[in-house]
N, C-alpha and C positions, 0 to 999 in steps of 0.2 A: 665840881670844878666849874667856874662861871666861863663865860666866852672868852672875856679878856687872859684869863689863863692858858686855857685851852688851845687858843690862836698862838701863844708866845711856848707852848709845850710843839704845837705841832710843827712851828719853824725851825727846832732843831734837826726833825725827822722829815726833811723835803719830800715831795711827792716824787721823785724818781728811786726812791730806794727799791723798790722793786726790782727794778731795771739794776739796780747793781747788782741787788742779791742774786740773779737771774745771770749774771755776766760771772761771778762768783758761782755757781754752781754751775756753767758750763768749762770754768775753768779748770776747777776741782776733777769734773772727769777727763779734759785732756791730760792733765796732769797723770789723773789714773790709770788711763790708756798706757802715756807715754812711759809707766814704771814700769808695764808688763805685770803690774802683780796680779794679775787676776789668776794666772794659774797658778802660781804660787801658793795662793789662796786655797785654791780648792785641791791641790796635792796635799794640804794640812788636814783637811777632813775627808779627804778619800783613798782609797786604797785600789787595788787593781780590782777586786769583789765588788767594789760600786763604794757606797755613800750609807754608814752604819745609823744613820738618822733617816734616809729619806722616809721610812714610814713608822716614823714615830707619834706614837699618835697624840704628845701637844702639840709638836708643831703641823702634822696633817689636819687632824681632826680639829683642831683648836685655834691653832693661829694663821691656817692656810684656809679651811672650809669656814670656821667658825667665823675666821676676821672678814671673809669677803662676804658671807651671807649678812653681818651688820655695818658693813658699806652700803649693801645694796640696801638695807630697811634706811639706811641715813638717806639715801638719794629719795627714796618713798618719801621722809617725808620732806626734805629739802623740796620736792615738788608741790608737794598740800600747803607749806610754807609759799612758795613762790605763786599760787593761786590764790591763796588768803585774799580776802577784796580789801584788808584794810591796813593800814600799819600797824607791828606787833606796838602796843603803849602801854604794857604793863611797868612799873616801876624797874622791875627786877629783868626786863628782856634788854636790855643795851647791845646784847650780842645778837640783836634778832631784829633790831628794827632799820628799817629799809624802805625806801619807797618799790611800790611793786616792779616796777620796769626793771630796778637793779636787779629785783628779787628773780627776775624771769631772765636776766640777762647772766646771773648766776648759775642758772640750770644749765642753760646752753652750752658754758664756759665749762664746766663738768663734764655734758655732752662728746662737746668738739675736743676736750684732750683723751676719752677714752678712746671715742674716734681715732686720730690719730698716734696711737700708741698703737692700736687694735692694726690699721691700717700697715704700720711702720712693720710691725712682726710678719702678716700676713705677706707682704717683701721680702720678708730675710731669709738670706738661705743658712742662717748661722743656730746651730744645734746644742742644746742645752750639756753643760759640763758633764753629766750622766749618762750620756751620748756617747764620749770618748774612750776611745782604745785605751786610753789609760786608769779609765775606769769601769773596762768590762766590756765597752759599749762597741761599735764599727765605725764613729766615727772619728774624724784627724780632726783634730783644729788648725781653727781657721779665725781671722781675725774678724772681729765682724766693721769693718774699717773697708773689707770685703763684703759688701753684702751679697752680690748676685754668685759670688764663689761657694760651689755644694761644696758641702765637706762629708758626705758619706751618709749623714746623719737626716732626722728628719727637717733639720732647722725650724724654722717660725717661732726662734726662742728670743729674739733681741727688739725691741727693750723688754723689760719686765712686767707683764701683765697684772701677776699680783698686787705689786706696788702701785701698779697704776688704780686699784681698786681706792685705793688711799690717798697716791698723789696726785689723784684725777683731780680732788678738791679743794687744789692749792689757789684757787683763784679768792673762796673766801673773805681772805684776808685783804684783797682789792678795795673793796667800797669804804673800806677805814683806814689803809694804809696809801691810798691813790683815789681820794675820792671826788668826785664829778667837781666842775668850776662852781665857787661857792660856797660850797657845802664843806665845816667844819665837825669834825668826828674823832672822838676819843683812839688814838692810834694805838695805843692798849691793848683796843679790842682785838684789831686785824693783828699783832704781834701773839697773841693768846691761838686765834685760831691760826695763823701761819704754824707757828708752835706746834699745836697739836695736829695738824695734817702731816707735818713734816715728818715728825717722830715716829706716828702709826705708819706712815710708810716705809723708810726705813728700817721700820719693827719688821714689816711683811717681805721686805726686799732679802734682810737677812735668813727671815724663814726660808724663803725659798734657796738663799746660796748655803745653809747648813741643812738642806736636802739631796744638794747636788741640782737645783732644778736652774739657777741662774746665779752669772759669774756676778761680784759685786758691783762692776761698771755698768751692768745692765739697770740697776737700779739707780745709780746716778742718771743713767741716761734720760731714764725715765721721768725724772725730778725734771731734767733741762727742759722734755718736750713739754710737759703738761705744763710747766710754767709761763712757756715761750707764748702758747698758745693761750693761753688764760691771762696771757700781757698785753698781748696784741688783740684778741676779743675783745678785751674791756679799754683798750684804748679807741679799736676803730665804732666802739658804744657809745662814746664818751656825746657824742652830739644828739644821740638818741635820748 
């Protein structure tokens, strides 16, 4: 695709789309909040015994250990990527090439949402559905709407850690889909990896609510932070 293409593809898709999708997924969990389904939810696959999945071992071993130990090799090498001294220039990298400073300003953006995710639970006093009296557990629920409110249990379950292994690296799709004054870029790309961050997490939010280990709002919520903050990192970048 030439430039004069390119420019006339990318003016349909403005550079604030972000910013919607990002107002769109915070909407989606008030919305979720405000149904109440979340216990609805998990009274479908739990019973007073607890959670007949929680230690099954695809989803423990496989899509709970297994997915976050190849998040962590992806952040490995997302970092040997972001030190590279040159731009990737292979024909075939489109998804990979970047000038270094984004490439470093990617990592950070990673960084600062597991951070704050990490940060956000270590606050909460709200305790995973497994927890619950209604599920074997001593604790009452409680809405995490509340967060300094104990609820009996050990809390430091809201947002969703898992997910956040996945939707730490929703920022990605930034340097294609919102990129620096200038600079024109195949938005394909960042719709491809937006795409696939999206879904693996998601994938990993559902593992843990068909464990018993997090209601599904937690995992929305998680999409909101790591997004919010991977908006606003690469916007106050944007002069760097």
């Amino acid at each position: 695709m030439d430039d004069k293409k390119l420019a006339m593809t990318n003016r349909r898709y403005p550079t604030h789309t972000p910013a919607v999708w990002l107002l769109a997924a915070l909407l989606l969990a008030l919305l979720w909040d405000a149904s109440g389904a979340d216990l609805a939810v998990m009274q479908q696959l739990g019973t007073a015994q607890g959670f007949a999945l929680r230690n099954h071992w695809l989803l423990e071993r496989v899509l709970h250990e297994g997915l976050r130990q190849v998040c962590t090799g992806l952040f490995v090498l997302m970092v040997l990527w972001a030190l590279w001294p040159q731009r990737w220039e292979h024909p075939a990298g489109r998804w990979l090439q970047l000038p270094r400073r984004e490439r470093l300003v990617l990592v950070l953006l990673v960084l600062c949402s597991l951070l704050a995710v990490s940060w956000i639970k270590s606050q909460s006093e709200t305790s995973c559905p497994w927890e619950l009296q209604a599920f074997g557990g001593r604790a009452a629920y409680v809405s995490h709407w509340h967060p300094w409110q104990a609820d009996g249990g050990a809390g430091r379950c809201f947002p969703g850690g898992h997910a956040s292994s996945a939707l730490g690296f929703v920022g990605l799709c930034l340097p294609w889909l919102s990129p620096p004054p200038g600079h024109t870029r195949r938005r394909v790309v960042g719709w491809c990896w937006l795409l696939a961050v999206v879904v693996t997490g998601l994938l990993a939010g559902a593992v843990q609510t068909l464990r018993g280990a997090h209601y599904p709002s937690h995992t929305l919520w998680t999409l909101v932070v790591c997004s919010a903050v991977s908006l606003l990192g690469w916007r106050l970048a944007q002069p760097w």
